[in-house]
TORSE-994782 format. One line per 10 residues: number of its first residue (from 1); their letters; for each residue y negated, z negated, x negated of N, C-alpha, C, CB. Coordinates in Angstrom, 3 decimals, always signed. Atoms other than C-alpha are relative to their C-alpha. Glycine has a CB too. Example, Ala and Ser with C-alpha at 12.3 -4.5 7.8 and 13.67 -1.06 7.14 Angstrom:
1) as) +1.190,+0.000,-0.890,+4.500,-7.800,-12.300,-1.200,+0.000,-0.900,-0.027,-1.246,+0.992 ~ +1.190,+0.060,+0.820,+1.060,-7.140,-13.670,-1.090,-0.730,+0.770,-0.462,+1.415,-0.414
//
This chain:
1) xxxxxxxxxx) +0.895,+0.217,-1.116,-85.784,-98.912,-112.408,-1.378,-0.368,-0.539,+0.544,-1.103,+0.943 ~ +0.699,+0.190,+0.364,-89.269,-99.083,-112.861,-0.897,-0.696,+1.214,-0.194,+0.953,-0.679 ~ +0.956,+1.021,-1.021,-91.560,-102.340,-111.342,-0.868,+0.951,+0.213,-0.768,-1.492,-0.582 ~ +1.165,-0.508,-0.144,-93.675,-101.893,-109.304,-1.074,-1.301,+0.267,+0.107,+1.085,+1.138 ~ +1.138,+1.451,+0.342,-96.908,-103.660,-108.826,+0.219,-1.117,+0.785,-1.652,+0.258,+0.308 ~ +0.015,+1.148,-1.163,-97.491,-107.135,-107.338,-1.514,+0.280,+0.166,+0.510,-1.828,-0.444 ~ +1.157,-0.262,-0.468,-100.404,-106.979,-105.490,-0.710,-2.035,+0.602,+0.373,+1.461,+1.421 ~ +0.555,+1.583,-1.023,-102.275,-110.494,-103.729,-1.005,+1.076,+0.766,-1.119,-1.832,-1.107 ~ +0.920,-0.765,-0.445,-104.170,-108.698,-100.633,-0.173,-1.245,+1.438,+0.536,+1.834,+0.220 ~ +0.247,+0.891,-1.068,-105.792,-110.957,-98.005,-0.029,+1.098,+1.142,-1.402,-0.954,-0.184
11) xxxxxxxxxx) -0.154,-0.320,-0.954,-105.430,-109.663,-94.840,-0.885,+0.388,+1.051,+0.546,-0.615,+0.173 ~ +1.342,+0.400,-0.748,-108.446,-111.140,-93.087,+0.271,+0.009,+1.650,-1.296,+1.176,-0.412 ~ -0.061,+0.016,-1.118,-108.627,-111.157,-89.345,+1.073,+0.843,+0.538,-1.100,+0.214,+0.384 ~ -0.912,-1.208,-0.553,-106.055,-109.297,-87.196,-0.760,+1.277,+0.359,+0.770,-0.440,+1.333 ~ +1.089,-1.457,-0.596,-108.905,-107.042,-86.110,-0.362,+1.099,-0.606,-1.320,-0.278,+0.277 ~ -0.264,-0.782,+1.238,-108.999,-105.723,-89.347,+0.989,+1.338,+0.246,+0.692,-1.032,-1.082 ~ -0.586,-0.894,-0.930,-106.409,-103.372,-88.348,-0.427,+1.234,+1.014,+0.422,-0.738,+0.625 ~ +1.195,-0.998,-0.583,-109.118,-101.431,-85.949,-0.885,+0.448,-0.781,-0.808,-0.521,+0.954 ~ +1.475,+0.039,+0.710,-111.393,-101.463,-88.558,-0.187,+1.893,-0.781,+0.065,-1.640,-1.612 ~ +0.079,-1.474,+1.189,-112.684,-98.117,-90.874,-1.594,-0.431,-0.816,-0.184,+2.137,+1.154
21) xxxxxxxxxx) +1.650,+0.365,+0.820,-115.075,-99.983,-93.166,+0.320,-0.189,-1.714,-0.836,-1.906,+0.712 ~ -1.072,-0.123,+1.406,-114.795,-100.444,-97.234,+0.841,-0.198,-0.445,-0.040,-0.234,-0.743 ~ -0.941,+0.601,+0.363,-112.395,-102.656,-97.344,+1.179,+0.675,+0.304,-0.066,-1.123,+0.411 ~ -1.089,-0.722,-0.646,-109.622,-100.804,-94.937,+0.176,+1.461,-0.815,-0.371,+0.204,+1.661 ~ -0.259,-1.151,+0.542,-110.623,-97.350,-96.720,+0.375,-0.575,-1.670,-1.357,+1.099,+0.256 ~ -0.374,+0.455,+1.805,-110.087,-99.388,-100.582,+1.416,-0.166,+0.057,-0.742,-1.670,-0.716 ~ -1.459,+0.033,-0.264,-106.601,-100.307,-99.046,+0.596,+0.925,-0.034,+0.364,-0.399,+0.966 ~ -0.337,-2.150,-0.598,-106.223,-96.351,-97.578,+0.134,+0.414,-1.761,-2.231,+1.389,+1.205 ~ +0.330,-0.672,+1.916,-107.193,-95.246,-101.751,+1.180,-0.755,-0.571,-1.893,-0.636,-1.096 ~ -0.996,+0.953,+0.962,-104.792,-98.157,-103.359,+1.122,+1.002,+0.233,+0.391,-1.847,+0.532
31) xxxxxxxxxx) -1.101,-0.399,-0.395,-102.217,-96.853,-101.389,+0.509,+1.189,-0.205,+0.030,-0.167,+0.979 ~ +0.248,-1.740,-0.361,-102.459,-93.043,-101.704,+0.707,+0.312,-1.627,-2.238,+0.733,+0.323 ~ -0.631,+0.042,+1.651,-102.047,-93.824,-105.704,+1.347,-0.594,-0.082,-0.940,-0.968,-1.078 ~ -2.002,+0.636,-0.098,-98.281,-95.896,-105.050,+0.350,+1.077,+0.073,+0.858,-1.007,+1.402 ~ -0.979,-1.458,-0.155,-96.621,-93.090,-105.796,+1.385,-0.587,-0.761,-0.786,+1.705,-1.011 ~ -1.302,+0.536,+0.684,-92.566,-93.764,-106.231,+0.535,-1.595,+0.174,-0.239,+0.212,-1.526 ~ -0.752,+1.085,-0.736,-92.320,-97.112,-104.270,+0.755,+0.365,+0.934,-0.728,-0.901,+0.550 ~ -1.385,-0.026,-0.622,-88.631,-97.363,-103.011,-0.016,-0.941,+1.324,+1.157,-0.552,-1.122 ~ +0.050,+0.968,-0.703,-89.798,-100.797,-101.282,-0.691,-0.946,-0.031,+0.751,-0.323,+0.052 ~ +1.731,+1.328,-0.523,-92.395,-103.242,-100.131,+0.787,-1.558,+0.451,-1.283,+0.783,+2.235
41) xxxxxxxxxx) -0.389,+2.343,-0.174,-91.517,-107.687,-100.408,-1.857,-0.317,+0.577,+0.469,-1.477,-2.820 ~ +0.624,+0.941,+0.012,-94.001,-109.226,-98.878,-0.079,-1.453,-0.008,-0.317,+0.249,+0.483 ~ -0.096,+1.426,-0.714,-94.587,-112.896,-98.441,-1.429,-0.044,+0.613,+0.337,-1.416,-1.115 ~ +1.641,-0.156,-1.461,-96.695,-113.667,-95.440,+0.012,-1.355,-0.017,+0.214,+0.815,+2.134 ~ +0.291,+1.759,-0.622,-98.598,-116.909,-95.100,-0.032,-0.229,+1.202,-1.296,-0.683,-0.291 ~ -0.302,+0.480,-0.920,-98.006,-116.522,-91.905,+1.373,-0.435,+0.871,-0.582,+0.546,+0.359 ~ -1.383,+0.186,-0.392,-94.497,-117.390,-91.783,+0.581,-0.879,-1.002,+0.781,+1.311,+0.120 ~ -0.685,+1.007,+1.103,-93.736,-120.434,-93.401,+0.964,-1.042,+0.745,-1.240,-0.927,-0.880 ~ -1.044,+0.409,-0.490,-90.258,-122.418,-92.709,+0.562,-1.459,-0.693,+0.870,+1.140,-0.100 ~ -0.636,+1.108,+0.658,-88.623,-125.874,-93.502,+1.069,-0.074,-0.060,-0.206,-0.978,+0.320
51) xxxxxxxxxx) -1.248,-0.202,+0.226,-85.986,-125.603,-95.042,+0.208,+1.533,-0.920,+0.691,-0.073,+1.459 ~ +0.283,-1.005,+0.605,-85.128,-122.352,-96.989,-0.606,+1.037,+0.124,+0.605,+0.245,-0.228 ~ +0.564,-1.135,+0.087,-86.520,-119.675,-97.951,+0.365,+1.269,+0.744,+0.039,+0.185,-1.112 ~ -0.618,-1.232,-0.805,-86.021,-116.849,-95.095,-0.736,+1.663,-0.775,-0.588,-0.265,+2.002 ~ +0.026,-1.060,+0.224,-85.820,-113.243,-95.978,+0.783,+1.226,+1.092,+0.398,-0.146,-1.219 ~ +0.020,-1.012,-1.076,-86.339,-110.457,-93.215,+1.628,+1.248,-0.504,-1.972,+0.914,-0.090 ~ -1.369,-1.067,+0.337,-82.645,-108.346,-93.087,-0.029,+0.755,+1.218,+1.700,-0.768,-0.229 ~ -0.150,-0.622,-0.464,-83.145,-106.682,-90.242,-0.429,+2.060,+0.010,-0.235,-0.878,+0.594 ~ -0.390,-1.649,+0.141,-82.477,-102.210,-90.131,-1.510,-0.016,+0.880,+1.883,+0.869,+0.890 ~ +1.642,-0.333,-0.803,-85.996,-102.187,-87.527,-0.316,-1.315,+0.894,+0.028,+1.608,+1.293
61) xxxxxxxxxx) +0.615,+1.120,+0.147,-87.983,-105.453,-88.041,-0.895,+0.523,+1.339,-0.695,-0.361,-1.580 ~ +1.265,-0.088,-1.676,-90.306,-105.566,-84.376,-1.343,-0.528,-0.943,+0.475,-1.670,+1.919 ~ +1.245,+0.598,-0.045,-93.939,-106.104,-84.661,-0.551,-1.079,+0.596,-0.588,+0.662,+0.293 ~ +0.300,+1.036,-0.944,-95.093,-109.553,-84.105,-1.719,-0.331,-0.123,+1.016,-1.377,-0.377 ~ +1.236,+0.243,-0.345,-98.459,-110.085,-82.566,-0.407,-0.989,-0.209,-0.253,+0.164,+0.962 ~ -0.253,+1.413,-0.376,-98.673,-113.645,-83.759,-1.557,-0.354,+0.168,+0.924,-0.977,-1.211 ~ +1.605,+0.571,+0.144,-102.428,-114.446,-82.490,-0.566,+0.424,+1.255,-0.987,+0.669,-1.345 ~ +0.417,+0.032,-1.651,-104.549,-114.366,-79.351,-1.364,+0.075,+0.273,+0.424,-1.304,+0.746 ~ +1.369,-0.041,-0.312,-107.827,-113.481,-78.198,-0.702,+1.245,-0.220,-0.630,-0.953,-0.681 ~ +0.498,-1.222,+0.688,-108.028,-109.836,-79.562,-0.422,+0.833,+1.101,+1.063,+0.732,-0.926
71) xxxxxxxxxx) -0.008,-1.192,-0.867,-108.779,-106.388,-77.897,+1.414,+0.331,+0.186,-0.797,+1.211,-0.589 ~ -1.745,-0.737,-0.514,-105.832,-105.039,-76.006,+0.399,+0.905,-1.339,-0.071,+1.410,+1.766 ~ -0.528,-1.175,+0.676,-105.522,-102.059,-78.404,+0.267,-0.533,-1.440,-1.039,+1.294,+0.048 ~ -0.895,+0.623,+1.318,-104.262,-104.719,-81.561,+1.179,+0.058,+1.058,-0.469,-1.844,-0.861 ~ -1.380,-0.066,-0.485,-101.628,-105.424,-79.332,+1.057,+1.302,+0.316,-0.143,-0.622,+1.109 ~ -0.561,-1.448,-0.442,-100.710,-102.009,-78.389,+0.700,+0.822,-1.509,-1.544,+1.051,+0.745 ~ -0.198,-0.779,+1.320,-100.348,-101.347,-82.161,+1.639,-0.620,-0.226,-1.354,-0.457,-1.443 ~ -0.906,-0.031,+0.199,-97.001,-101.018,-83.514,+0.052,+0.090,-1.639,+0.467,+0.830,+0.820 ~ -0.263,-0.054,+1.220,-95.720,-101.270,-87.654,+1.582,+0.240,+0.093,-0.533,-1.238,-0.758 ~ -0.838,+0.004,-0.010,-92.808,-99.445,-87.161,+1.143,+0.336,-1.342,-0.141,+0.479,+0.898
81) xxxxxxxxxx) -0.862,+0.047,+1.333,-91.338,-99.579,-90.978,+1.217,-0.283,-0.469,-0.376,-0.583,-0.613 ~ -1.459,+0.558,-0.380,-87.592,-100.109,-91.668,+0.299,-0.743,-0.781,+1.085,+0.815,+0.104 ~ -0.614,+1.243,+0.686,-86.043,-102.970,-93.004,+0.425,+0.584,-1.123,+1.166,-0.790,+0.734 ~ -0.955,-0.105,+1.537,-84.447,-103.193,-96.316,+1.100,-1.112,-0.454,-1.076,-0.071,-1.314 ~ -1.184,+0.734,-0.040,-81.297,-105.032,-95.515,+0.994,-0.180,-1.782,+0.903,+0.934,+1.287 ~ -0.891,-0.207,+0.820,-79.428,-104.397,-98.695,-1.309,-0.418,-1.368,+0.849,+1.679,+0.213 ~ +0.728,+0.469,+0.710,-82.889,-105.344,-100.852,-0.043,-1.347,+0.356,-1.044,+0.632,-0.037 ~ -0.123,+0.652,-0.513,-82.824,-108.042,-98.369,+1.085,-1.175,-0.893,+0.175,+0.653,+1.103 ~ -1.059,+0.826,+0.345,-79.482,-109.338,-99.584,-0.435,+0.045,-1.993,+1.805,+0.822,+0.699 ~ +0.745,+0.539,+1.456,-80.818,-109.270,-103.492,-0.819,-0.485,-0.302,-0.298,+0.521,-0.711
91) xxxxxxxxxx) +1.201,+0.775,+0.153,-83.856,-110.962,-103.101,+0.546,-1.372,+0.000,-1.101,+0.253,+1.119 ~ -0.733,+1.319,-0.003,-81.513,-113.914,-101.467,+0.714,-0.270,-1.067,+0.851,-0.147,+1.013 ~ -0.486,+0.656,+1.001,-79.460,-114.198,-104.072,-0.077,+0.106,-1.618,+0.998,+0.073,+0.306 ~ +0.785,+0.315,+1.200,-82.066,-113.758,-106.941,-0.237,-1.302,+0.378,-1.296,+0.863,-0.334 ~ +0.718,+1.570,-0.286,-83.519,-116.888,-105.013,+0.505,-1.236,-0.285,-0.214,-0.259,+1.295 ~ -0.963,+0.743,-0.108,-80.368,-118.377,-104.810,+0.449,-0.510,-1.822,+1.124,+0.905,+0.953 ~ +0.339,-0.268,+1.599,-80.145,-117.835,-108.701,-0.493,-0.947,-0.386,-0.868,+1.048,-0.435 ~ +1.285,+0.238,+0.287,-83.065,-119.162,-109.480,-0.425,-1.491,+0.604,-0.834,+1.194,+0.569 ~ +0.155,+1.513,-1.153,-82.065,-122.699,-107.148,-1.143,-0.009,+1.027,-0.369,-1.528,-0.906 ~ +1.039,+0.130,-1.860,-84.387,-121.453,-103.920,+0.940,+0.014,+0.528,-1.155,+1.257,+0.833
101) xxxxxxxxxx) -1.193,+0.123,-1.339,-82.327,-122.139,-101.403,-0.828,+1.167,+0.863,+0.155,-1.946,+1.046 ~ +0.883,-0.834,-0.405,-82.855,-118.856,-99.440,+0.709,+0.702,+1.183,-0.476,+0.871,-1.116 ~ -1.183,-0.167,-0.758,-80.827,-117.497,-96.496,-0.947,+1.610,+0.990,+0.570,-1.876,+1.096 ~ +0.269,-0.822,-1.316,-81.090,-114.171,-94.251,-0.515,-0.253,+1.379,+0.980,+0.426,+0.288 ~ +0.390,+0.290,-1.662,-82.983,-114.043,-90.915,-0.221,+1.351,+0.689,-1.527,-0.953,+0.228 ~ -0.159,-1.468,-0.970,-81.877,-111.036,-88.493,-1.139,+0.007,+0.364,+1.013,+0.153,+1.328 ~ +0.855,+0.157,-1.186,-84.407,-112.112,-85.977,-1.611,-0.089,-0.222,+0.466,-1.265,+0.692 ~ +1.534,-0.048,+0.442,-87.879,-112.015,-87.986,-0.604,+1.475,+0.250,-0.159,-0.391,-1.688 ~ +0.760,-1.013,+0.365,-90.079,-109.296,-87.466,-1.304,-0.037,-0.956,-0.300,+0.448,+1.096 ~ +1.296,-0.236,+0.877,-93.497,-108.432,-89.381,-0.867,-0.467,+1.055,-0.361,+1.627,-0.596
111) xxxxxxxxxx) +1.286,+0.627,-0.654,-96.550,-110.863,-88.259,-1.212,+0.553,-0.485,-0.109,-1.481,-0.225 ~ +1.182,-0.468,+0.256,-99.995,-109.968,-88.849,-0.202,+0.258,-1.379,-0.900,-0.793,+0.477 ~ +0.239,+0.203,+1.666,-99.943,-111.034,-92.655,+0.567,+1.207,-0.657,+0.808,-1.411,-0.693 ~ -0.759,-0.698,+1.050,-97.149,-108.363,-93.269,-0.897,+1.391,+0.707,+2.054,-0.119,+0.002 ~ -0.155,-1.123,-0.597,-98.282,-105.358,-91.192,-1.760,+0.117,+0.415,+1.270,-0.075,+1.278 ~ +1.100,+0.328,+0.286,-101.931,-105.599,-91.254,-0.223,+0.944,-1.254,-0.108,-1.464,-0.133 ~ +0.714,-0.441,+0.912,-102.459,-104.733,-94.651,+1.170,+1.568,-0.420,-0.312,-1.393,-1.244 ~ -0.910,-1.054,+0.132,-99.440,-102.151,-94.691,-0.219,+1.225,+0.853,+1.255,-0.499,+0.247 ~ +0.584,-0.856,-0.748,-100.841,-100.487,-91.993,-1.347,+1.203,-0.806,-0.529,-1.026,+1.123 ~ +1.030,-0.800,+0.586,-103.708,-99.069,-94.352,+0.457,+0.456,-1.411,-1.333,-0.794,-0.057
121) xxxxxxxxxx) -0.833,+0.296,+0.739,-101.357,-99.483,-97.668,+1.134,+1.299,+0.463,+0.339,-1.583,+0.156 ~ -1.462,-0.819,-0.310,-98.546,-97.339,-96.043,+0.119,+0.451,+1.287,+1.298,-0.852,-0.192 ~ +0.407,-0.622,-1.281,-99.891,-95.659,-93.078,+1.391,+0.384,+0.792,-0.982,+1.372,-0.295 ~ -1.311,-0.635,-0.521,-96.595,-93.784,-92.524,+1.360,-0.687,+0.620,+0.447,+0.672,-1.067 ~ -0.756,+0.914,-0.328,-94.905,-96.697,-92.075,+1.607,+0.683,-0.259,-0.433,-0.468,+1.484 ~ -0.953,-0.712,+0.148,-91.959,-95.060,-93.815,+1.004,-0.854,-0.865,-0.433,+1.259,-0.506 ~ -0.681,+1.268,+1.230,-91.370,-97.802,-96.807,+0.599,-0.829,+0.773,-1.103,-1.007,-1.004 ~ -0.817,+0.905,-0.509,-88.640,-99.770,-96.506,-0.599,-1.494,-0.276,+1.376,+0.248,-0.589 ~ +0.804,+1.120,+0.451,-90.105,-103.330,-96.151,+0.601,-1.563,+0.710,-1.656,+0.384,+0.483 ~ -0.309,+1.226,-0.304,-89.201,-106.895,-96.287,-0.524,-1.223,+0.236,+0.505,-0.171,-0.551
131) xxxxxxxxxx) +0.772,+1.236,-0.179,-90.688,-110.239,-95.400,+0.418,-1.052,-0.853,+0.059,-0.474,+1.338 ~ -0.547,+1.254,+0.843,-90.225,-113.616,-97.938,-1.033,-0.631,+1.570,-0.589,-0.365,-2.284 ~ +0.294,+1.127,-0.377,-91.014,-116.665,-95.709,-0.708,-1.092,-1.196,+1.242,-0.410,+0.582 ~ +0.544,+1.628,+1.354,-93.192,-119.753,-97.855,+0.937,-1.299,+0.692,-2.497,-0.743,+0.159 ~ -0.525,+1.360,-0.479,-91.626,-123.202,-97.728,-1.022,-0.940,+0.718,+0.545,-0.769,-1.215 ~ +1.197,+1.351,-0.654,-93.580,-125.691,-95.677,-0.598,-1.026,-0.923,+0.761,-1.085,+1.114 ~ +0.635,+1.156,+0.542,-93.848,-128.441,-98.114,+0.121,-0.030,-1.481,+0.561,-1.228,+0.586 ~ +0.014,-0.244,+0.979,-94.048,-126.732,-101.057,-1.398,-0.021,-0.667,+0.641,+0.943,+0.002 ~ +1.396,+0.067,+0.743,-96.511,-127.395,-104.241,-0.250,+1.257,-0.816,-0.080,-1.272,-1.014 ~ +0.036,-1.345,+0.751,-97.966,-125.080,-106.694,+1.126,-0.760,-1.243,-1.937,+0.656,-0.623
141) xxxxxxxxxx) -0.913,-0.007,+1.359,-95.700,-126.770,-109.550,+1.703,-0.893,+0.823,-1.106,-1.298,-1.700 ~ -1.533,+0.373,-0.122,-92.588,-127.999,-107.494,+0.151,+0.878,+1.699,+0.359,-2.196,-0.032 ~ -0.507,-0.159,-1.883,-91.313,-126.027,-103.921,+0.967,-0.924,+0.612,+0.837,+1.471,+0.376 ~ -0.362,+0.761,+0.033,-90.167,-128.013,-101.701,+1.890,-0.004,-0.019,-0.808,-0.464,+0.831 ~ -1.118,+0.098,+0.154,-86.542,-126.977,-101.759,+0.728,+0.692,-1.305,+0.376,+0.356,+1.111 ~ -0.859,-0.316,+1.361,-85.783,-126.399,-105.164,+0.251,-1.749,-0.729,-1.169,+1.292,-1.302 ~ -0.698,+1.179,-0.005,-83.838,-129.876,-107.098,-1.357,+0.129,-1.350,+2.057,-0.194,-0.146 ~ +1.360,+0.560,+1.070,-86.668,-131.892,-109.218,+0.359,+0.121,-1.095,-0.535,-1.474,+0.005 ~ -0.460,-0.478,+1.477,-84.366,-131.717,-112.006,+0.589,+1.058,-0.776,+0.637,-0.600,-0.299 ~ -0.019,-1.816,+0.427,-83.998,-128.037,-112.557,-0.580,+0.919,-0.280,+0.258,+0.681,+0.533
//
């Protein structure tokens, strides 16, 4: 199997999404070059949980609008990309591995953070794609549910 990249891509506003300016077409170009991704992890800062680490398992994750005040036509938008249930279940128990406490969540769909930048990234919405959850009260040198002495 050959990695593929990690990326860090800010997101920026939900509105972003409507947009066709450098930034959205630099995303459109990144993307065009992924040639031979099987599957897309994100972790979204907008979905952070207390308690373990959730990881999106659902076969067709919904689009969640999580934000308010936009033009109708964000809402109207859809990221209809399919889950990756079975990547799903290896991510958990790399995590699990690795002492993250990390558990399946049917019921997550893709919030702005994930489907936002995938939208310009993976137009086709064809990649199979998963969500990581952040921990709530996690640091940069300890998370909060991993054991202090491990």
């Amino acid at each position: 199997m050959t990695p593929a990249p990690v990326l860090f891509i800010s997101h920026g506003a939900p509105s972003v999404a409507l947009q066709d300016n450098a930034y959205t077409r630099a995303l459109r170009s990144y993307g065009e070059r992924l040639s031979g991704i099987s599957a897309a992890i994100v972790v979204s800062a907008h979905w952070e949980e207390d308690g373990p680490v959730r990881v999106t398992t659902s076969h067709s994750p919904a689009t969640i609008h999580d934000f308010g005040g936009f033009p109708d036509a964000l809402y109207q938008m859809r990221y209809p990309a399919p889950g990756a249930p079975e990547l799903a279940a290896e991510v958990t128990r790399l995590l699990s591995a690795c002492r993250i406490e990390a558990q399946a969540d049917v019921e997550r769909g893709f919030d702005h953070g994930v489907w936002v930048p995938l939208r310009f990234l993976r137009p086709d919405a064809t990649t199979p794609t998963l969500a990581v959850s952040l921990p709530v009260r996690a640091t940069p040198s300890q998370p909060s549910n991993v054991p202090k002495n491990g």
